[in-house]
N, CA, C and O atoms as a GROMACS GRO file, in nm:
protein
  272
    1UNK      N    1  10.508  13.153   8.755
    1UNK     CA    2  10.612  13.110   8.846
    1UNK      C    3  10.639  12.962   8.826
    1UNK      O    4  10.545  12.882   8.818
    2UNK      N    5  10.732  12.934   8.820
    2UNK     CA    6  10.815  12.780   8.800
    2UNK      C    7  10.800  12.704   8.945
    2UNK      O    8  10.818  12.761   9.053
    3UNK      N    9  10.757  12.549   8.928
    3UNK     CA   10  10.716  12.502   9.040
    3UNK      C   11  10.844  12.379   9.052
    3UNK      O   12  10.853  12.291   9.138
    4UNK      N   13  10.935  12.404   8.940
    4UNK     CA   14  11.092  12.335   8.938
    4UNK      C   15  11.176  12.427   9.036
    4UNK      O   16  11.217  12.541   9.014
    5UNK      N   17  11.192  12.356   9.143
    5UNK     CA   18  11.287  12.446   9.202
    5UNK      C   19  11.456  12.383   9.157
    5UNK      O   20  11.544  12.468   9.168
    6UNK      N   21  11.490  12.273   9.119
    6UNK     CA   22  11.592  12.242   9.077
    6UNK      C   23  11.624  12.296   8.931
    6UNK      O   24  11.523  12.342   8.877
    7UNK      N   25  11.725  12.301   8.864
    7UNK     CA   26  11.726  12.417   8.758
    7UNK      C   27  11.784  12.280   8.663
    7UNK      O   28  11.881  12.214   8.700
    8UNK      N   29  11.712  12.253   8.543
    8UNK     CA   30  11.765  12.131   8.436
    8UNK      C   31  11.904  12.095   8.425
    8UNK      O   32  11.938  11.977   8.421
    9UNK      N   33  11.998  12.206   8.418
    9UNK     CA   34  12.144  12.237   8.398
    9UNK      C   35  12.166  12.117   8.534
    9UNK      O   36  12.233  12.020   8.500
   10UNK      N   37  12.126  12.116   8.651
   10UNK     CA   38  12.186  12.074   8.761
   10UNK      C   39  12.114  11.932   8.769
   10UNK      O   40  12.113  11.870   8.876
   11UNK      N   41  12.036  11.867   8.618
   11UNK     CA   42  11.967  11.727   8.739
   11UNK      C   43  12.025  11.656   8.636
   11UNK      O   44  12.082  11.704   8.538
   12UNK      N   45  12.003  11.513   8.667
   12UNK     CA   46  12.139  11.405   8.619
   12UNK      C   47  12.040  11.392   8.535
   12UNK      O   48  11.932  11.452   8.531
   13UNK      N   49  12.116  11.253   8.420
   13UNK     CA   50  12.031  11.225   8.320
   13UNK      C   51  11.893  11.174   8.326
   13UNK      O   52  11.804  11.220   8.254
   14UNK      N   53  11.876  11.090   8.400
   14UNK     CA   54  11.792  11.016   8.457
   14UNK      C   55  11.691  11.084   8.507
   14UNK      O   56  11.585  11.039   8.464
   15UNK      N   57  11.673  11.209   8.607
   15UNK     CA   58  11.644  11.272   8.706
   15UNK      C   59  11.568  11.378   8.545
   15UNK      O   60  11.447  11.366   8.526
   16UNK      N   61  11.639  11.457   8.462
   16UNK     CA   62  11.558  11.496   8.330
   16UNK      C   63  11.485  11.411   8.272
   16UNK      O   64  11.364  11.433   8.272
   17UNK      N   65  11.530  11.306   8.213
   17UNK     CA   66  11.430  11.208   8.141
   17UNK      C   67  11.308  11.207   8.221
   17UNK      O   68  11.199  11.234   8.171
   18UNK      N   69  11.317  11.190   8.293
   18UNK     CA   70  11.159  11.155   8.426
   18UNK      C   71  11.103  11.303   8.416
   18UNK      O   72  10.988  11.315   8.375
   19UNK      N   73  11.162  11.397   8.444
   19UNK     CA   74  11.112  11.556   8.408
   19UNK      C   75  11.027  11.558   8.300
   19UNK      O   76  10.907  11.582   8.296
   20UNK      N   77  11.094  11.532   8.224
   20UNK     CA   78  11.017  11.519   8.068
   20UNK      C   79  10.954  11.410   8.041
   20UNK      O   80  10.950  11.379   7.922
   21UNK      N   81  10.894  11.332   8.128
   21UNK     CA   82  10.794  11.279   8.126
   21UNK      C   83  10.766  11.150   8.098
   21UNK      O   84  10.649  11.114   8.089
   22UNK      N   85  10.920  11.022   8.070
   22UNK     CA   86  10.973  10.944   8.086
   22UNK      C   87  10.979  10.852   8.171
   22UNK      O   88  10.967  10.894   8.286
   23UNK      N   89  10.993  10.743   8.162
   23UNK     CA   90  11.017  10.648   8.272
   23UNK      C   91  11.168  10.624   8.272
   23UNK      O   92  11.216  10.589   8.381
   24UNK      N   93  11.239  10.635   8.184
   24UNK     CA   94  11.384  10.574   8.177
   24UNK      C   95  11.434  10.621   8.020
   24UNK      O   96  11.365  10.649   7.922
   25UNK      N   97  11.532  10.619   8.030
   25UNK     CA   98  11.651  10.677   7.896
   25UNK      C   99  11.556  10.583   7.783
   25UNK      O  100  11.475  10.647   7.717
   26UNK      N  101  11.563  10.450   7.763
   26UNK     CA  102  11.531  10.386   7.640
   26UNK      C  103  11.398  10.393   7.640
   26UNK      O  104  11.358  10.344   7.533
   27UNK      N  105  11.313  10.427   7.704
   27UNK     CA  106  11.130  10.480   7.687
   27UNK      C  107  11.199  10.587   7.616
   27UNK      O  108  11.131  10.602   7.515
   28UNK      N  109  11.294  10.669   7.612
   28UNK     CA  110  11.291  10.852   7.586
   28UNK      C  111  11.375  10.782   7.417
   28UNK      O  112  11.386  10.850   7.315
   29UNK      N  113  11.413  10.670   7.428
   29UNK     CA  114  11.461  10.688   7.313
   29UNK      C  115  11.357  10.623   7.211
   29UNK      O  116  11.321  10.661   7.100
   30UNK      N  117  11.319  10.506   7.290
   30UNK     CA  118  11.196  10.421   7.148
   30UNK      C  119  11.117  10.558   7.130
   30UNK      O  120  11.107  10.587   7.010
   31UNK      N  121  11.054  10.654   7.222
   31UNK     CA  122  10.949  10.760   7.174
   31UNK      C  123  11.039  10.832   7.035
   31UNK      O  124  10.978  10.899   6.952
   32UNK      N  125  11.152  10.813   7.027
   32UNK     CA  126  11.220  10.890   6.854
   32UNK      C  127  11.234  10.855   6.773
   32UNK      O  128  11.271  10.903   6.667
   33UNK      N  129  11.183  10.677   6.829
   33UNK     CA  130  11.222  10.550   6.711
   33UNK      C  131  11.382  10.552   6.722
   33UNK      O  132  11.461  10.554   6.627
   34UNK      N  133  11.412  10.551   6.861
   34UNK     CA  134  11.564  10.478   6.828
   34UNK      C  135  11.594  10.350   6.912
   34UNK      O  136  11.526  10.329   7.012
   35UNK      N  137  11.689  10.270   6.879
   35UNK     CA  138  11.722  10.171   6.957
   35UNK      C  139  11.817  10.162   7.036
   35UNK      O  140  11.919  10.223   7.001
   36UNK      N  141  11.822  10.098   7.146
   36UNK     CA  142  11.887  10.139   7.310
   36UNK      C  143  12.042  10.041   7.267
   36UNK      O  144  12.145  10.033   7.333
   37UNK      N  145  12.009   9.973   7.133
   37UNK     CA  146  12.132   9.900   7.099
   37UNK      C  147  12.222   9.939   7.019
   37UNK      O  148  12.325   9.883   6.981
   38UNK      N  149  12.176  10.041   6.996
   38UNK     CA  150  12.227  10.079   6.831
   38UNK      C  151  12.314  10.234   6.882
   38UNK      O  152  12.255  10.341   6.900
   39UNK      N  153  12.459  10.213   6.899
   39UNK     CA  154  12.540  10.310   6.920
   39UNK      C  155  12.479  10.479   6.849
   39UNK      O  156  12.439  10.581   6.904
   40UNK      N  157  12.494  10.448   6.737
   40UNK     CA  158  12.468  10.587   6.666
   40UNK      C  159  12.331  10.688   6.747
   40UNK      O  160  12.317  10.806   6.781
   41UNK      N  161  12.246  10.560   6.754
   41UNK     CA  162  12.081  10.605   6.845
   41UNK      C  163  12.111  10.681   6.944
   41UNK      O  164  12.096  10.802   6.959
   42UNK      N  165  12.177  10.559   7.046
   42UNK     CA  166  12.234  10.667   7.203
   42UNK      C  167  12.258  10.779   7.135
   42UNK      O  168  12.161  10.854   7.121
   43UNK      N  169  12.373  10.816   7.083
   43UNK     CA  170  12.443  10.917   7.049
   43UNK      C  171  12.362  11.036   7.009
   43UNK      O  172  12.384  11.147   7.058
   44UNK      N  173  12.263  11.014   6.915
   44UNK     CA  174  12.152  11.066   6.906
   44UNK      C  175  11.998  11.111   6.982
   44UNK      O  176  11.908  11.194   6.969
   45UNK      N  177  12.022  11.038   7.037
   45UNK     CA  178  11.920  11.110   7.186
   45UNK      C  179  12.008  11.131   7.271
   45UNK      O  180  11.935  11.180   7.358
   46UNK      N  181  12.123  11.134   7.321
   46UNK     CA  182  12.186  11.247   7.376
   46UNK      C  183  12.160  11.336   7.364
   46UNK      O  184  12.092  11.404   7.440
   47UNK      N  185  12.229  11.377   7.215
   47UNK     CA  186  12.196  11.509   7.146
   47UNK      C  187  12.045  11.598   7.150
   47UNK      O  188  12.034  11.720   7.157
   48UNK      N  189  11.946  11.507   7.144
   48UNK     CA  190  11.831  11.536   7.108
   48UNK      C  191  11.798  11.587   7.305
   48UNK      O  192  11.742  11.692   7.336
   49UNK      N  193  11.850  11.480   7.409
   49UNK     CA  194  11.832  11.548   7.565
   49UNK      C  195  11.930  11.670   7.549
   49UNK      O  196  11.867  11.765   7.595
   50UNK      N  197  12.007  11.697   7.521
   50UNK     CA  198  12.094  11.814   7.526
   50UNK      C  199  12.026  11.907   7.500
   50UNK      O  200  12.020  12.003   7.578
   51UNK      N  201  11.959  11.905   7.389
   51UNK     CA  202  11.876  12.038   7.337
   51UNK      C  203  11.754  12.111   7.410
   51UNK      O  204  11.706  12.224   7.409
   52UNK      N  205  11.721  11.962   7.488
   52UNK     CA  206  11.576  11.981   7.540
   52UNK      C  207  11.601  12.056   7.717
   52UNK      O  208  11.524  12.114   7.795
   53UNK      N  209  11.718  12.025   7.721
   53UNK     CA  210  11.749  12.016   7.823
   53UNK      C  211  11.762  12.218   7.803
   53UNK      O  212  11.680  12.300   7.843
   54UNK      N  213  11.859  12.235   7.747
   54UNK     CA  214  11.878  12.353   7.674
   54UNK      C  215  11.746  12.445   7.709
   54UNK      O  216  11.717  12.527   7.796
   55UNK      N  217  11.689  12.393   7.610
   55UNK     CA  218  11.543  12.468   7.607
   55UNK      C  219  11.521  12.511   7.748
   55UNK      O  220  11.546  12.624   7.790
   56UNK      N  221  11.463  12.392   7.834
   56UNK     CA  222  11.390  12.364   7.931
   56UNK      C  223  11.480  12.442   8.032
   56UNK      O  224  11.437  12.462   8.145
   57UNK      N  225  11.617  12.492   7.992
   57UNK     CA  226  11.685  12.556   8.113
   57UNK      C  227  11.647  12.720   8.104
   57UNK      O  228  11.627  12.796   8.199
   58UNK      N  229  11.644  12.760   7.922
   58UNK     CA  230  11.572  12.883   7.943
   58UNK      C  231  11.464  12.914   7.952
   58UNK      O  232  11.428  13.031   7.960
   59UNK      N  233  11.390  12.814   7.953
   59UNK     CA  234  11.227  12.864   8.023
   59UNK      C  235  11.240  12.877   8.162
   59UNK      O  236  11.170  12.953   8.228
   60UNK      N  237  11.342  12.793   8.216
   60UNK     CA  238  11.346  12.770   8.365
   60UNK      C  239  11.386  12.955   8.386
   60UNK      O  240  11.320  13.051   8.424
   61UNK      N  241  11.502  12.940   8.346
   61UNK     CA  242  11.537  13.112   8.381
   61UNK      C  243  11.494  13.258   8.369
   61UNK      O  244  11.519  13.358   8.436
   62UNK      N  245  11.385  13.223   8.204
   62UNK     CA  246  11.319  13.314   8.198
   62UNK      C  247  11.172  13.309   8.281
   62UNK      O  248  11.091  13.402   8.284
   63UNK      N  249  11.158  13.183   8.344
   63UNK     CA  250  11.034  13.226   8.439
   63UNK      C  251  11.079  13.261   8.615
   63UNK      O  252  11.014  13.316   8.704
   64UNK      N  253  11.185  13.216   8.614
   64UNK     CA  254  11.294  13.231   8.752
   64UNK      C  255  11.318  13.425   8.752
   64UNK      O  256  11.287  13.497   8.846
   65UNK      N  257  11.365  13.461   8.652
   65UNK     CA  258  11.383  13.575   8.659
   65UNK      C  259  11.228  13.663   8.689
   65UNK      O  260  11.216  13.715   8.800
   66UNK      N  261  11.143  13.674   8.616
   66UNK     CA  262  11.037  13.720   8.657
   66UNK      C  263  10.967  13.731   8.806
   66UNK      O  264  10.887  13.818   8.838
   67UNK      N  265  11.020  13.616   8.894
   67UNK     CA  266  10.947  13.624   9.015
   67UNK      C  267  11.076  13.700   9.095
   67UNK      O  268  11.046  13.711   9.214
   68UNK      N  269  11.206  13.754   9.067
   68UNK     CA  270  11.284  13.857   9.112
   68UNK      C  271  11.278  13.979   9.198
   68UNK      O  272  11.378  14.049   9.214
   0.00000   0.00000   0.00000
């Protein structure tokens, strides 16, 4: 059983980064080796929270569904 009652899809950026275990967006980005200055980087840990986020929404659902 999932002890997230908020569902990833619904928490702001900020509010995920800390989920995943973060203090703030540019901690989540130096952990990929990117820099918080460097346009392309952002752009790239976006992408890289998008996915995780992704993920982390179907574990959310496939353990959400089970307690049904």
């Amino acid at each position: 059983m999932s002890t997230q009652t908020k569902q990833p899809k619904d928490m702001s950026q900020d509010a995920f980064v800390k989920y995943q275990g973060f203090r703030n967006f540019p901690e989540f980005m130096l952990s990929y080796g990117l820099k918080i200055y460097n346009l392309d980087d952002v752009e790239e840990a976006k992408s890289i929270l998008a996915g995780l986020r992704q993920a982390a929404q179907e574990q959310w659902e496939e353990e959400n569904e089970k307690t049904r």
